[in-house]
Backbone as CSV, one residue per row, in Angstrom:
resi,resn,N_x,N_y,N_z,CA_x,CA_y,CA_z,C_x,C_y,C_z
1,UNK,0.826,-1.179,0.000,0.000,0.000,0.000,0.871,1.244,0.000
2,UNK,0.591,2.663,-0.583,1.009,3.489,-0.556,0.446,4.594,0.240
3,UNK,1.512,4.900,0.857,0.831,6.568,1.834,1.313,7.973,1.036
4,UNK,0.717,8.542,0.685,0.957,9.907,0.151,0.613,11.330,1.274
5,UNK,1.552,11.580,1.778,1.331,13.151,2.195,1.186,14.108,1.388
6,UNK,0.338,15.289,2.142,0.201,16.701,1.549,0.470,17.467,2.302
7,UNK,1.188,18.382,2.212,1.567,19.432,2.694,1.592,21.211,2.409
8,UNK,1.791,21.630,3.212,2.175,23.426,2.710,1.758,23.938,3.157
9,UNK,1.719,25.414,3.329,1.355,26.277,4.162,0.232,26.531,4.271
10,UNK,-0.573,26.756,5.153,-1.965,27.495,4.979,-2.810,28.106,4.025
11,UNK,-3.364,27.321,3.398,-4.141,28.469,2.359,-3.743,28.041,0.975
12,UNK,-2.819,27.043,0.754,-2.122,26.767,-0.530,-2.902,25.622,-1.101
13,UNK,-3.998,25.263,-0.681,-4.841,24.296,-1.608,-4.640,23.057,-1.144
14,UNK,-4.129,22.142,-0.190,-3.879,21.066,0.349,-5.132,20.343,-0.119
15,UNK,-6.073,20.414,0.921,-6.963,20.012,0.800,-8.069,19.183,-0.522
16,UNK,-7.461,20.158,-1.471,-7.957,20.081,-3.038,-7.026,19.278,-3.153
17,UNK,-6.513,19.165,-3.160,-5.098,18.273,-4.003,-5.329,16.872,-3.280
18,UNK,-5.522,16.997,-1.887,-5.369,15.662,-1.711,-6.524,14.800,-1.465
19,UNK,-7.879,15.634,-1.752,-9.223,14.929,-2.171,-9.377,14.408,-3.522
20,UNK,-8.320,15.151,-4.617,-8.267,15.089,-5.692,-7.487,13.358,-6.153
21,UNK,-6.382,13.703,-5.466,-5.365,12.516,-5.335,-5.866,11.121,-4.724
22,UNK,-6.703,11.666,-3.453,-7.658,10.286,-3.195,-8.544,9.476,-4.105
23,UNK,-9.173,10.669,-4.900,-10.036,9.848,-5.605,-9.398,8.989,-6.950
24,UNK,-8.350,10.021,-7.505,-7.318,9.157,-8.507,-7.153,7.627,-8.377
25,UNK,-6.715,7.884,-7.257,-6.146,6.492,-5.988,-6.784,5.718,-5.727
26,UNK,-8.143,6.215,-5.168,-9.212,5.332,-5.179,-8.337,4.684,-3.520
27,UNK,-8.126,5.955,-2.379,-7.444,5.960,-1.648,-7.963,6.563,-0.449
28,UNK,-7.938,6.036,0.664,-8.956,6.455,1.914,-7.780,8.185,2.021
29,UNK,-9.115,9.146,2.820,-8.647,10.370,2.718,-8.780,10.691,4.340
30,UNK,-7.564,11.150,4.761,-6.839,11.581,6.072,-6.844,12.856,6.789
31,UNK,-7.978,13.617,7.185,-7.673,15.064,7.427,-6.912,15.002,8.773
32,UNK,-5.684,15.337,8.683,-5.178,15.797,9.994,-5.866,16.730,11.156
33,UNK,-6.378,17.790,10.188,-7.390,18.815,11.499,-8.106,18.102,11.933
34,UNK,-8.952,17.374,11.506,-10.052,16.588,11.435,-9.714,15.351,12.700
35,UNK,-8.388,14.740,12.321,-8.472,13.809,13.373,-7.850,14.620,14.495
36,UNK,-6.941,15.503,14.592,-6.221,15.861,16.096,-7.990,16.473,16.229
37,UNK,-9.032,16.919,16.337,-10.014,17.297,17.221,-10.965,16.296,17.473
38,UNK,-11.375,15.093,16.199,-11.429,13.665,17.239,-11.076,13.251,17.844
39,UNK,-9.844,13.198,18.022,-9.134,12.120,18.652,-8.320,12.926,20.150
40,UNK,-8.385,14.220,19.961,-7.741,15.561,21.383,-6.485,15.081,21.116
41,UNK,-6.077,15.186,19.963,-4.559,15.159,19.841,-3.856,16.619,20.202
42,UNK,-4.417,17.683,20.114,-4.559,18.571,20.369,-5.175,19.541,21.197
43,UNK,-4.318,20.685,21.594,-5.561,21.787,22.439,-5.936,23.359,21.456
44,UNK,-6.721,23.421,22.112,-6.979,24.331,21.140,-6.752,25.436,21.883
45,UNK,-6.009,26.718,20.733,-5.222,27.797,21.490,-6.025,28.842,21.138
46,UNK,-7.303,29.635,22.048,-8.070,30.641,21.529,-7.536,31.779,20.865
47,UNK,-6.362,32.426,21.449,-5.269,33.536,21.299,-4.783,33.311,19.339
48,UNK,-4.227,31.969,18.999,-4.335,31.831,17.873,-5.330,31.170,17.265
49,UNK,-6.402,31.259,17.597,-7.480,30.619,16.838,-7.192,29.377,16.024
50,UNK,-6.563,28.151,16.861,-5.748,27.228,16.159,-5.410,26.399,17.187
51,UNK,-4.858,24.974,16.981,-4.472,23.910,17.493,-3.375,23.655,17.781
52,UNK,-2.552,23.549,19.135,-1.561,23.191,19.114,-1.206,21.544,18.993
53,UNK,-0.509,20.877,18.488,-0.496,19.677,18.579,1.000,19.216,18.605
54,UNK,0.912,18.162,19.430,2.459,17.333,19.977,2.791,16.673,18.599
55,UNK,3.832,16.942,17.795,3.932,16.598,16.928,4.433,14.927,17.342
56,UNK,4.966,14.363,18.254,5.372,12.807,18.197,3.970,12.412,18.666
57,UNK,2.925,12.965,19.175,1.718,12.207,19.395,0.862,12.170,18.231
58,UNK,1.217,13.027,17.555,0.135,12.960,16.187,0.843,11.878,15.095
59,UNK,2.255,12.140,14.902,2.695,10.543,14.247,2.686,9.519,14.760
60,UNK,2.918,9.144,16.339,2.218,7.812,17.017,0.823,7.570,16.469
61,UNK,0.062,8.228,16.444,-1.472,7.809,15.974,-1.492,7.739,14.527
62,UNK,-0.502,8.415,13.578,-0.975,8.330,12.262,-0.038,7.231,11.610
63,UNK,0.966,6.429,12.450,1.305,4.721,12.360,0.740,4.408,12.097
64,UNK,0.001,4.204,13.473,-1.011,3.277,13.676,-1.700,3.330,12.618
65,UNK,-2.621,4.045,12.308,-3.352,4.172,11.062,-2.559,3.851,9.886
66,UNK,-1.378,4.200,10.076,-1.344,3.358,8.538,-0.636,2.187,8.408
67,UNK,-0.120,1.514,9.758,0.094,0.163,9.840,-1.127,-0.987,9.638
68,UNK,-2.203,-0.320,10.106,-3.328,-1.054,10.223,-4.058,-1.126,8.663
69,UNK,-3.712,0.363,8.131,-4.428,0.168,6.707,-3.892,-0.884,5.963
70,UNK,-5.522,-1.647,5.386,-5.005,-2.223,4.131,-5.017,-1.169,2.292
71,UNK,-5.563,-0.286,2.512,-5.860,0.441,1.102,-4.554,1.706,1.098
72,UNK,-4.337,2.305,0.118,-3.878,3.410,-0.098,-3.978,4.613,0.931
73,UNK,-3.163,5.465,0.924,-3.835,6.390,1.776,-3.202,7.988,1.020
74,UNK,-3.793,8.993,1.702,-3.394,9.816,1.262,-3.895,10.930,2.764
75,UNK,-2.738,11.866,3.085,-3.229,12.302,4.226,-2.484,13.694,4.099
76,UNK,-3.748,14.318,4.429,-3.627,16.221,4.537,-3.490,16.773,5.674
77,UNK,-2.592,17.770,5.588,-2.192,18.628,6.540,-0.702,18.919,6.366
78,UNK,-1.432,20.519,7.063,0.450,21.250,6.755,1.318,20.694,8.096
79,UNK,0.997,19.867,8.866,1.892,18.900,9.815,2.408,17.432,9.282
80,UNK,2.177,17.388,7.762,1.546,15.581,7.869,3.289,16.081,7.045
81,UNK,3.799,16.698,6.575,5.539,16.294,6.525,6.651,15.989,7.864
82,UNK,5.573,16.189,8.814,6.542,15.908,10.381,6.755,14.028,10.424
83,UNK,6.074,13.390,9.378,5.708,11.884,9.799,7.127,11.388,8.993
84,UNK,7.833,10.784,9.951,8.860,9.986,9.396,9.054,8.985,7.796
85,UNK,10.150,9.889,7.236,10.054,9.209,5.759,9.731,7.623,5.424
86,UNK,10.369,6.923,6.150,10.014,5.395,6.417,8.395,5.344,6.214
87,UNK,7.741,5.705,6.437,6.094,5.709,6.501,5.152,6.686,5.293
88,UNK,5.979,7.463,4.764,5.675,8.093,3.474,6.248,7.324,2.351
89,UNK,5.721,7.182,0.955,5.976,7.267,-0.188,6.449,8.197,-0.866
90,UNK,5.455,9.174,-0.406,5.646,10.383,-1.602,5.019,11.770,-0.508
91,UNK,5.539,12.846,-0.501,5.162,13.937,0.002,5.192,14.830,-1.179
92,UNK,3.862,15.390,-0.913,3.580,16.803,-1.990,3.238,17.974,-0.930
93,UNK,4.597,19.000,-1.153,4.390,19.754,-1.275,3.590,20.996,-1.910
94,UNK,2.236,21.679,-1.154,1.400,22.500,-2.054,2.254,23.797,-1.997
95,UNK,2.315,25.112,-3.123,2.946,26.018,-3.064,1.938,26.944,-3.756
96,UNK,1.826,28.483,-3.590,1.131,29.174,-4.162,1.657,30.478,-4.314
97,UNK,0.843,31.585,-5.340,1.307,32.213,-5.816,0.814,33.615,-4.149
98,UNK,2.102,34.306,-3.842,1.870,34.923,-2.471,0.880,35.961,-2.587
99,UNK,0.381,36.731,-3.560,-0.597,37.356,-3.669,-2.009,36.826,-3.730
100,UNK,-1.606,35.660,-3.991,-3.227,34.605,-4.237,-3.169,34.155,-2.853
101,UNK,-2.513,33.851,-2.381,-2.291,33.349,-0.823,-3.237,34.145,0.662
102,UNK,-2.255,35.508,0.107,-3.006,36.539,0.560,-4.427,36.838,1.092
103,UNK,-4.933,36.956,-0.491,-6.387,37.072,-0.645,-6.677,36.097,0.033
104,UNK,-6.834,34.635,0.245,-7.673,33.219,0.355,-7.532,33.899,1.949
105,UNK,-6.109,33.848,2.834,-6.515,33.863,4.032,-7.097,35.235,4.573
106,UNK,-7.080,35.990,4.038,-8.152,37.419,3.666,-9.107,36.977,4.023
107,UNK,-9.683,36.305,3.203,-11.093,35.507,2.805,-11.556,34.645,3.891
108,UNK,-10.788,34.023,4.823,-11.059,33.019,5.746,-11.324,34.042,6.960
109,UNK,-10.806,35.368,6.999,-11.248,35.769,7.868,-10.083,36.041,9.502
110,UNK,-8.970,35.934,8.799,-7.814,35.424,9.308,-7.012,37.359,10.008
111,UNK,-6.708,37.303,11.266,-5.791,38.439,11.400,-5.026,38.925,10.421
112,UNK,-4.618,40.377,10.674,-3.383,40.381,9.949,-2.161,40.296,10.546
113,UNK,-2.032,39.851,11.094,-1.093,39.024,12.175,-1.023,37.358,11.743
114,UNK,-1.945,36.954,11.540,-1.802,35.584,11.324,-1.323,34.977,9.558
115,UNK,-2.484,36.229,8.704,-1.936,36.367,7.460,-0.283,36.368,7.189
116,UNK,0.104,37.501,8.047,1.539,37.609,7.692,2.572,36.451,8.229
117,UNK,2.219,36.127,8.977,2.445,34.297,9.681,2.481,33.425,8.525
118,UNK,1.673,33.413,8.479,1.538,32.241,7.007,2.029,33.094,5.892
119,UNK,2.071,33.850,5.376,3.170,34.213,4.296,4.279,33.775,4.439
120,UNK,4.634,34.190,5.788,6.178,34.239,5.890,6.705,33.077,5.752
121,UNK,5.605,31.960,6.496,5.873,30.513,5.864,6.481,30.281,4.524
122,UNK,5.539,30.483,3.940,5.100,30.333,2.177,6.481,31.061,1.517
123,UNK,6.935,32.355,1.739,8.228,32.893,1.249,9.027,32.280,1.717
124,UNK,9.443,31.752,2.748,10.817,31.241,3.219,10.699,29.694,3.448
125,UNK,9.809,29.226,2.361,9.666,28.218,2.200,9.588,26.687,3.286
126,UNK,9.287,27.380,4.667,9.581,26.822,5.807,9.523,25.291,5.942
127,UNK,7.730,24.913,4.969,7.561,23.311,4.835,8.376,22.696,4.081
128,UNK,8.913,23.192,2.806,9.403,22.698,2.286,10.893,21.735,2.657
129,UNK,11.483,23.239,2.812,12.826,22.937,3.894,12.407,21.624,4.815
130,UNK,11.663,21.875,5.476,11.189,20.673,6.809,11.190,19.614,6.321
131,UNK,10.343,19.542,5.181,10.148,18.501,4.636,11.623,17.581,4.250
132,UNK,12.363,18.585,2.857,14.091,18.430,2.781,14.922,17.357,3.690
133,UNK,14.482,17.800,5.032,15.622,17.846,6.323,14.872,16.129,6.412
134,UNK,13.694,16.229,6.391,13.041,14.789,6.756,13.664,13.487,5.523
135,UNK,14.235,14.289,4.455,14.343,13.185,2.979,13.253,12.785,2.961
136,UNK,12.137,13.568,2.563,11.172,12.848,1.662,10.671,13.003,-0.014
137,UNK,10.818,12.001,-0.718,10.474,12.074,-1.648,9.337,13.300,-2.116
138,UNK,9.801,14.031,-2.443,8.722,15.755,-2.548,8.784,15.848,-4.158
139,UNK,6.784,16.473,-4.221,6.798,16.647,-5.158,6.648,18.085,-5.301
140,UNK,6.205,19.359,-5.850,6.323,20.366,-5.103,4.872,21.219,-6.732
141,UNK,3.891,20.765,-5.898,2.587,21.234,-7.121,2.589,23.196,-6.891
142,UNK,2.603,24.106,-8.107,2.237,25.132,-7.765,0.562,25.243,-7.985
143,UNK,-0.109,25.518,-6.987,-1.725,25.865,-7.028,-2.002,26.576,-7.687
144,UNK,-1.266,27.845,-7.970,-1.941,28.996,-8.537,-1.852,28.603,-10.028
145,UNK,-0.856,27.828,-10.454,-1.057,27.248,-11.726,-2.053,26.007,-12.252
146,UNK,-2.091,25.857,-13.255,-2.853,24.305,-13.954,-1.951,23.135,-13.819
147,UNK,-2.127,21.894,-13.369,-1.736,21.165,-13.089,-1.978,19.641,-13.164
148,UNK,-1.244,18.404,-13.502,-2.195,17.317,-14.067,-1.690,16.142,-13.116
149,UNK,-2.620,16.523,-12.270,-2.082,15.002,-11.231,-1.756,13.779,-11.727
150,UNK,-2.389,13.319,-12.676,-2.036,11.837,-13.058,-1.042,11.716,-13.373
151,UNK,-0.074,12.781,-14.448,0.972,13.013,-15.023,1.813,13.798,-14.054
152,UNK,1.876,14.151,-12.586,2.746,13.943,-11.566,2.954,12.839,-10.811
153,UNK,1.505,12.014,-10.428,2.192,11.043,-9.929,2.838,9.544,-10.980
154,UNK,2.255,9.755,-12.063,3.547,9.222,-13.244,4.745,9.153,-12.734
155,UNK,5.218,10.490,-13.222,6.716,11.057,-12.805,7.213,10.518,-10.950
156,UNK,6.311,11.107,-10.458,6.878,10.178,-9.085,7.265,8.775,-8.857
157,UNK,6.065,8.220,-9.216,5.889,6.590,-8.944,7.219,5.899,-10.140
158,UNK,7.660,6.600,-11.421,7.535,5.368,-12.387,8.791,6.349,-12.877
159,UNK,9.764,7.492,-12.377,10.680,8.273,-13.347,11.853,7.818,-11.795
């Protein structure tokens, strides 16, 4: 079975990409937010309107899950590059264009304090790097452009 991460900063389309990639796959779909507030992997920090989470407790649980899976997986979140390369296949990096970035967390309703947080991510490429340091096989999709999943994970799986 294959595990595929998604990653990137806030606001860079994760989500799309890796509902997109699930269904390609025909591959159970993993929201990280989703499980650290099932599961209280996390607390929630009112001040940042956001979750803190133990990053070795959230890869203890997302093993498990994928030791236990028998199908494909594919799992979102801008934490899910913290999971040890041994347990990834393939990590995709999401990336976007910083003015489009902008706007979306504009749009969510987001400080401008928190906006500029997540930029600063996104310019100094913070996941990426992280990712790097981890050696994982990265693919690195730009959002703001057109893009043909089948014919990336081609190139991943089979170049």
């Amino acid at each position: 079975m294959k595990t595929i991460i998604v990653s990137g900063s806030v606001g860079t389309g994760k989500t799309i990409i890796a509902k997109k990639l699930a269904k390609i796959l025909k591959a159970d779909y993993i929201n990280i937010t989703e499980l650290v507030k099932k599961n209280k992997i996390g607390k929630y920090n009112r001040k940042y309107n956001s979750y803190e989470v133990n990053i070795k407790k959230l890869n203890n649980f997302l093993i498990k899950i994928i030791k236990k899976s028998r199908e494909n997986l594919v799992i979102d979140g801008h934490l899910s590059h913290y999971l040890p390369k041994k347990y990834a296949d393939l990590c995709i990096i999401c990336k976007c264009n910083i003015k489009k970035l902008k706007k979306r967390l504009e749009n969510r309703g987001y400080s401008s304090k928190k906006v500029r947080e997540n930029l600063d991510v996104e310019i100094f490429d913070v996941i990426l790097e992280e990712a790097k340091d981890r050696k994982h096989k990265i693919i690195v999709v730009d959002t703001s452009k057109n893009y043909n999943l089948k014919r990336l994970l081609s190139k991943a799986f089979f170049s």
